[in-house]
C-alpha positions as CSV (number, residue, x, y, z in Angstrom):
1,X,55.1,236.6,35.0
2,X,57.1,239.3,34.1
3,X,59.8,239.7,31.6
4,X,62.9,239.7,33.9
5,X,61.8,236.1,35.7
6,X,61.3,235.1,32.3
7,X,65.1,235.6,31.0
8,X,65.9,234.3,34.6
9,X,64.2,231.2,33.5
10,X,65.4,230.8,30.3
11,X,69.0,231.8,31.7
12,X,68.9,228.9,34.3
13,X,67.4,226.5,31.4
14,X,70.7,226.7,29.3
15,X,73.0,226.9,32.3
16,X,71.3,223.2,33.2
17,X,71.5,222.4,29.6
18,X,74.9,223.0,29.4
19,X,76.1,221.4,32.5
20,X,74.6,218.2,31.4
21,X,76.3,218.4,28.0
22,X,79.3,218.6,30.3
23,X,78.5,215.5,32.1
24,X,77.2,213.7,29.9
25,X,80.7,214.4,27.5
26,X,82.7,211.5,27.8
27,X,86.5,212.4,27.3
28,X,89.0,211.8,24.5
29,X,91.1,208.4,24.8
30,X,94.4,208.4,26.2
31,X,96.7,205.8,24.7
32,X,99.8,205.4,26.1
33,X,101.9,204.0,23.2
34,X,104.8,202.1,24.0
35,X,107.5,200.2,21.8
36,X,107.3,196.6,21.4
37,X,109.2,194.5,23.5
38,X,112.8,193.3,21.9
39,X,113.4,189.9,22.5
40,X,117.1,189.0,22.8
41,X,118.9,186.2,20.9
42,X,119.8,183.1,22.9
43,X,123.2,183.6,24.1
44,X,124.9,180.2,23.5
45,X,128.1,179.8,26.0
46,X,131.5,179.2,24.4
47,X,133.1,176.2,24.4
48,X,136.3,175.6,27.6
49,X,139.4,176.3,26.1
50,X,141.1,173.9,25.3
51,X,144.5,173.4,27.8
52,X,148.0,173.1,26.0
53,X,149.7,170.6,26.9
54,X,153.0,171.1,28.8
55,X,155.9,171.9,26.9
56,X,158.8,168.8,27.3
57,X,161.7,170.5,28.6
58,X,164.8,170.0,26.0
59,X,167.1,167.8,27.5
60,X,171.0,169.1,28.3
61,X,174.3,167.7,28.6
62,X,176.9,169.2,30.7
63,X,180.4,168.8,29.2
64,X,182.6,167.2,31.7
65,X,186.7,166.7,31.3
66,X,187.3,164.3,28.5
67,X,184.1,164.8,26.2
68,X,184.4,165.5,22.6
69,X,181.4,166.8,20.1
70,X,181.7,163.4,19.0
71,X,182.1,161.3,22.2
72,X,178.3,163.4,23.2
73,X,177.0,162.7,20.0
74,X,177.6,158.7,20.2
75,X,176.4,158.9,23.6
76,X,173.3,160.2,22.8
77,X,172.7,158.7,19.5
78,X,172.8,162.2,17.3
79,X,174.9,163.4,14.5
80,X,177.6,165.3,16.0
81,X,177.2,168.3,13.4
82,X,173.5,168.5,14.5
83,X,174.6,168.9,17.8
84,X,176.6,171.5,16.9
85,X,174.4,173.9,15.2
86,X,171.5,173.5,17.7
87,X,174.4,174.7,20.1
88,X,175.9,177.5,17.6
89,X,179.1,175.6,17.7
90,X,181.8,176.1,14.4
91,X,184.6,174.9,15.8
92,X,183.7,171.4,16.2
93,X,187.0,171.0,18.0
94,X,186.7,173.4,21.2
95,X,183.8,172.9,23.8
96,X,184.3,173.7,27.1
97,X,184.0,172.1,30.8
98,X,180.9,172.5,32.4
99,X,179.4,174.0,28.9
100,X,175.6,173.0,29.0
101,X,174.9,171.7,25.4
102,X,171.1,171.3,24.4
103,X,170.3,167.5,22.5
104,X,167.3,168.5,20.9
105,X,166.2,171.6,18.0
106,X,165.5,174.6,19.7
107,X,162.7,176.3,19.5
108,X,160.0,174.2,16.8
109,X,156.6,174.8,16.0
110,X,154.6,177.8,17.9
111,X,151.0,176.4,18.8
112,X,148.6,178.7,17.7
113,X,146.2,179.8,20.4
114,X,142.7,178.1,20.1
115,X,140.4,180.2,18.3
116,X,137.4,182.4,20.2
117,X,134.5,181.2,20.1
118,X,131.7,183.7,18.9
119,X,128.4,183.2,20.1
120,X,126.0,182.1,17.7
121,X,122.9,184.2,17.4
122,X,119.8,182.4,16.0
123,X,118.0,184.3,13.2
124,X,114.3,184.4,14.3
125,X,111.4,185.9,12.2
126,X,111.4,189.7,11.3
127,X,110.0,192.4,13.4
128,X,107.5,194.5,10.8
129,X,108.2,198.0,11.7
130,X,105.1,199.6,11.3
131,X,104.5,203.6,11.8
132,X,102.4,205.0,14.5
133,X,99.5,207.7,14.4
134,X,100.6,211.2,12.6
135,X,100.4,213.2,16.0
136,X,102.6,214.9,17.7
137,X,102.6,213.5,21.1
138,X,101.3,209.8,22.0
139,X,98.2,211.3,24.3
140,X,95.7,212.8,22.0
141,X,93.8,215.6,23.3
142,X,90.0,216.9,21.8
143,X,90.5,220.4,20.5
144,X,88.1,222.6,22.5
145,X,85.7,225.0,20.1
146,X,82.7,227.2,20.9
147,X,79.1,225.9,19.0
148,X,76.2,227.4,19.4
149,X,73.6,225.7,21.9
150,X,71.2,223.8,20.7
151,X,69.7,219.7,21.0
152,X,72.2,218.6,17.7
153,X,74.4,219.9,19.3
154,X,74.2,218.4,22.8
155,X,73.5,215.4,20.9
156,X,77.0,215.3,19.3
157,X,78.9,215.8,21.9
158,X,77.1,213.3,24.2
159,X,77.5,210.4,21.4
160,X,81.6,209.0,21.1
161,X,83.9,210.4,18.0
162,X,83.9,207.4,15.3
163,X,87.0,209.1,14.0
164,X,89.1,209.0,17.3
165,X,92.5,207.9,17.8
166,X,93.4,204.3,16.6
167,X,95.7,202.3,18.3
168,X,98.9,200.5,16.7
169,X,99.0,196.9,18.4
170,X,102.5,195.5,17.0
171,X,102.3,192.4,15.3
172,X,103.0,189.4,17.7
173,X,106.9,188.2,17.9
174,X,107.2,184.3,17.3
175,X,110.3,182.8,19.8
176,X,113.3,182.7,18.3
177,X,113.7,178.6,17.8
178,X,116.2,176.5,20.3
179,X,119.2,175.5,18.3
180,X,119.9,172.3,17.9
181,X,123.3,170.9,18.6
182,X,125.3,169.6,16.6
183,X,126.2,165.7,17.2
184,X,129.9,165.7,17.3
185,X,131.2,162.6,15.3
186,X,133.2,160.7,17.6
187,X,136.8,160.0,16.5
188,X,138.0,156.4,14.9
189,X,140.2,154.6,17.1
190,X,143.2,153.9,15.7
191,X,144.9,150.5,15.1
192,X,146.9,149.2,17.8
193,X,150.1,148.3,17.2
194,X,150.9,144.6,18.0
195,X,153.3,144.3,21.1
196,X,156.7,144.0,21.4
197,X,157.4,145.7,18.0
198,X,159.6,148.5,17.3
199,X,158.3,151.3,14.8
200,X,161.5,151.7,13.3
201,X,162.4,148.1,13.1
202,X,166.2,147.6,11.5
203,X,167.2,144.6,9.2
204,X,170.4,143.7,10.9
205,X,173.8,141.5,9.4
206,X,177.3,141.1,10.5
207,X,179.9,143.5,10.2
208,X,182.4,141.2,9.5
209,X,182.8,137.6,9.6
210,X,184.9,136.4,12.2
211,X,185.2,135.6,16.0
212,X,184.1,137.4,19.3
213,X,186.8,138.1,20.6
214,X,184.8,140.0,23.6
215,X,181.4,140.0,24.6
216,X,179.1,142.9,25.0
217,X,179.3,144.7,28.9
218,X,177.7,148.2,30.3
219,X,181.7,148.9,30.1
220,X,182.7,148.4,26.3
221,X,179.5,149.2,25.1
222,X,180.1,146.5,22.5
223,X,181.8,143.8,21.1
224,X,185.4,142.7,19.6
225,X,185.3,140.9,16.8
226,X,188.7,139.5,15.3
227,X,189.9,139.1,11.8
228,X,192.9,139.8,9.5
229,X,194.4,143.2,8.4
230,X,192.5,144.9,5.2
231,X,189.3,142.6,5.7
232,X,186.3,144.4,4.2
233,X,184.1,145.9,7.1
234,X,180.7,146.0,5.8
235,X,177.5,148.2,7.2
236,X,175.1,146.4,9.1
237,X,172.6,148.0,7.9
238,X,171.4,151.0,5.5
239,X,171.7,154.4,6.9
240,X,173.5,157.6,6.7
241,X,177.4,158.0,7.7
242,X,177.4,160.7,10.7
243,X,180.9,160.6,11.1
244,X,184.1,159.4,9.5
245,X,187.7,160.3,11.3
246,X,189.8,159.3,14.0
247,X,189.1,162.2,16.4
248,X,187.5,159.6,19.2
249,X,190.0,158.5,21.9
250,X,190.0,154.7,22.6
251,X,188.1,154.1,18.7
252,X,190.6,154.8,16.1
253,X,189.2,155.1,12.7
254,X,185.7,155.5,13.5
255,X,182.6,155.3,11.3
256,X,178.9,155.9,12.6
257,X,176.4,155.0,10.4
258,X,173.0,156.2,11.8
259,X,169.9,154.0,10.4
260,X,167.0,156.1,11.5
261,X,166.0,158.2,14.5
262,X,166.2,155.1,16.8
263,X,169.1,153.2,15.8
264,X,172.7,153.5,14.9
265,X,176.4,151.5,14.7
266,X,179.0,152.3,15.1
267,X,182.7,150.7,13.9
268,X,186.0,151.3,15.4
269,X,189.5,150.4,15.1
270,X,189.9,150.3,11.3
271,X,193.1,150.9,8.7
272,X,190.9,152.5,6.1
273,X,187.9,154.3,6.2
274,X,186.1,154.4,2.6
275,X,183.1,156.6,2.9
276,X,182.6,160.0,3.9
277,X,180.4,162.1,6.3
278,X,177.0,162.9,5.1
279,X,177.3,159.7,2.4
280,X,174.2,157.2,2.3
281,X,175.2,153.3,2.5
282,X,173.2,150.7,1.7
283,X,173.6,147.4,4.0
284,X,176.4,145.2,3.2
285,X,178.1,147.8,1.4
286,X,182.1,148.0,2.2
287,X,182.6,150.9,4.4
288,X,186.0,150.6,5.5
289,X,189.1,148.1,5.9
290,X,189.7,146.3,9.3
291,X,192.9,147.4,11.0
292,X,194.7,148.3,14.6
293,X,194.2,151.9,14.9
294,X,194.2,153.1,18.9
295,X,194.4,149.0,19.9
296,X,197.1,146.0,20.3
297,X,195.4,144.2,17.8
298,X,193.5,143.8,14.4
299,X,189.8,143.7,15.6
300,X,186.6,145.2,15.1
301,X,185.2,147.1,17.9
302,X,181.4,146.9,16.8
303,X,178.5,149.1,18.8
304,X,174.8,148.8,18.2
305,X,173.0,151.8,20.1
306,X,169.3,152.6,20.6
307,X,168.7,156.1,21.1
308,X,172.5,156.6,21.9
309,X,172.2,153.3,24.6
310,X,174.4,150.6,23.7
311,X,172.5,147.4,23.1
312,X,174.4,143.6,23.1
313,X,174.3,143.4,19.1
314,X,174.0,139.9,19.8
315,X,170.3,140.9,20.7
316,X,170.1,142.1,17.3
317,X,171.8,140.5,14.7
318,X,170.9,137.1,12.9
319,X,172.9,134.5,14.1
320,X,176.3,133.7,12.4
């Protein structure tokens, strides 16, 4: 053999050699590294909003020929200088025909809108963050480098790299717990009120003591009751004077006495009145002298009115 085949030999010996390291070579690992997944918070829906309820519309009086403040007032069952500030009135003397007066405050309490509902988000346990490999890039790549042939060698690159890449597996994410809801205590019932009672009951008496001398009708809105010149005219019942004067056509020396927000009286035709506007009475206390003011005769003219509707006081007073 000569020397030439030889080195052909030994040339085609490492080429094999070689190409088998090549095959037998297994690759570097590819991880493909990839975030953990976020889980999102349970959304929990807001509650409907909750409807206002329709405004009442404030009820209106249109002033026809012959009204007075006052006359409204009685009709109605308010004080007349109420009335005349929810209407910007200071001349209680001058309203006009066909002048739309309001009977109720303006305006009141503003209803604050309901408050928005945020939706609750349900702590769950925390993620650990924990840092990935010190590399560059997430594939890792072996570095190529030029050794020397020879059987350790071939025999560490055939066997696989302890030291490869290690792979970051997040920690497992517990579910985020159902909330529970809360029971919602359901509201007490309130006491009924026994039927045929009035909330604002009044403890009625005569006015004076004497005889009918006409009976209640839809037309005098109350009744006559007779007796002599200067006789004491006492209030019916405790309450607050909401007018005093002789500014009423057809009544004379008035006084109005209104009890509460239901109920009120009213007594007409006297010679002297003896209390003032604004004054608190108590019941039976004298409030003014009988007389014949706007009439033919010494009488009482005595009206009982339930949210400015005359009621029979017979109805409502004790009997005499």
């Amino acid at each position: 053999m000569t020397l030439r085949q030889a080195q052909g030999r030994v040339a085609i010996a490492i080429t094999l050699a070689l190409l088998a390291a090549c095959a037998t070579r297994r690759p570097a690992p590819v991880v493909e590294r990839q975030p953990p997944p976020v889980v999102a918070p349970p959304v929990v829906e807001a509650p409907p909003p909750v409807e206002k309820p329709p405004e009442k519309p404030i009820p209106t009086h249109i002033v026809k020929r012959g009204d007075t403040l006052v006359s409204i007032a009685l009709q109605y069952g308010l004080d007349y200088r109420e009335l005349a500030a929810w209407n910007n009135i200071t001349n209680f003397n001058v309203i006009s025909v066909g002048q739309v007066l309001i009977l109720a405050a303006p305006g009141g309490a503003i209803a604050l809108a309901p408050p928005v509902a945020t939706p609750l988000v349900v702590p769950g346990p925390p993620i650990e963050a924990r840092p990935l490999a010190n590399t560059p890039s997430a594939k890792v790549e072996p570095r190529g480098q030029k050794v020397p042939f020879s059987e350790r060698a071939l025999a560490q690159f055939s066997s696989p790299d302890p030291s490869g890449p290690v792979v970051a597996v997040a920690p497992p994410i517990a579910p985020a717990p159902t909330p529970t809801p809360t029971p919602t205590p359901s509201p007490t019932p309130e006491p009924e009120k026994a039927s045929g009672t009035d909330s604002e009951e009044v403890d009625w008496m005569w006015p004076v003591k004497g005889k009918v001398l006409a009976p209640f009708t839809e037309a005098a809105k109350g009744v006559d009751i007779g007796g002599r010149k200067g006789a004491p005219v006492l209030a019916a019942a405790g309450g607050r004077v909401v007018y005093a004067g002789a500014s009423l056509r057809g009544y004379g020396k008035l006084v109005i006495i209104k009890h509460n927000n239901t109920w009120l009286s009213a007594y007409a035709h006297n010679d002297n009145i003896l209390v003032k506007e604004q004054q608190d009475v108590k019941k039976g206390q004298k409030i003014a002298e009988m007389g014949s003011t706007d009439t033919d005769q010494v009488k009482l003219h005595f009206e009982v009115r339930r949210q400015g509707k005359p009621v029979d006081p017979a109805k409502v007073l004790p009997s005499q």
